[in-house]
N, C-alpha and C positions, 0 to 999 in steps of 0.2 A: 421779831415782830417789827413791821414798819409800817409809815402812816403812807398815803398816795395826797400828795398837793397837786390842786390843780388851780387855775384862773381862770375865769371866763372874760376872754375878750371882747365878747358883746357888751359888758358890763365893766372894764378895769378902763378907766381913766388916764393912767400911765403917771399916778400923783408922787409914786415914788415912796409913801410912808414904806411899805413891806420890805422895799430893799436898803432904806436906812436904817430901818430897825431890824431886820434879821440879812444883813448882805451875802449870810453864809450860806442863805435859802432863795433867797429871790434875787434876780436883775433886772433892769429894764432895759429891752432891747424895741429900737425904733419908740413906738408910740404906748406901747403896753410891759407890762412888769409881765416876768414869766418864771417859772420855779430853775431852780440849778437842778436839783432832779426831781424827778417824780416822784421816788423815791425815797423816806427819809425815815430816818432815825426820830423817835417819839419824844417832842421837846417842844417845852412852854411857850419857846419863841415863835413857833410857827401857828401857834393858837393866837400868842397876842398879835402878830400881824391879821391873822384872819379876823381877828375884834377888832385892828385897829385902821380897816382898810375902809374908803368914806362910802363905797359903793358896794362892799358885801361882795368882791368880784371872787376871793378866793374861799375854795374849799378846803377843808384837810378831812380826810376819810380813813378809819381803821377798818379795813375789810369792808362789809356793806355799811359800818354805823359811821353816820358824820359825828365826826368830835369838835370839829371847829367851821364857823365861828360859833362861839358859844353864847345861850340867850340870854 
């Protein structure tokens, strides 16, 4: 099983929380953060970035159900 990350760059600020806190999952490249893979293995850290991102730019989806960010 894996989750699919995604960012919307319409919406990501480029503030950098996601890639301090999971660098394993996220970088910022140019002006916006962007996933290392689409990808990933099913782990707490990519939920708390999705809670902890100021603009709600990132998703994390298991199949159709969003799991993150959480309400």
């Amino acid at each position: 099983m894996t989750w699919h990350v995604d960012i919307d760059k319409t919406v990501c600020i480029g503030s950098g929380m996601c890639a301090a806190l999971a660098p394993e999952l996220f970088r910022l490249d140019d002006d916006y953060a962007e996933p290392v893979a689409a990808e990933i293995e099913p782990t707490d850290i990519a939920l708390d970035a999705a809670d902890q991102c100021p603009t709600m730019a990132i998703t994390v989806r298991d199949g159709d159900k969003e799991v993150g960010p959480r309400p």
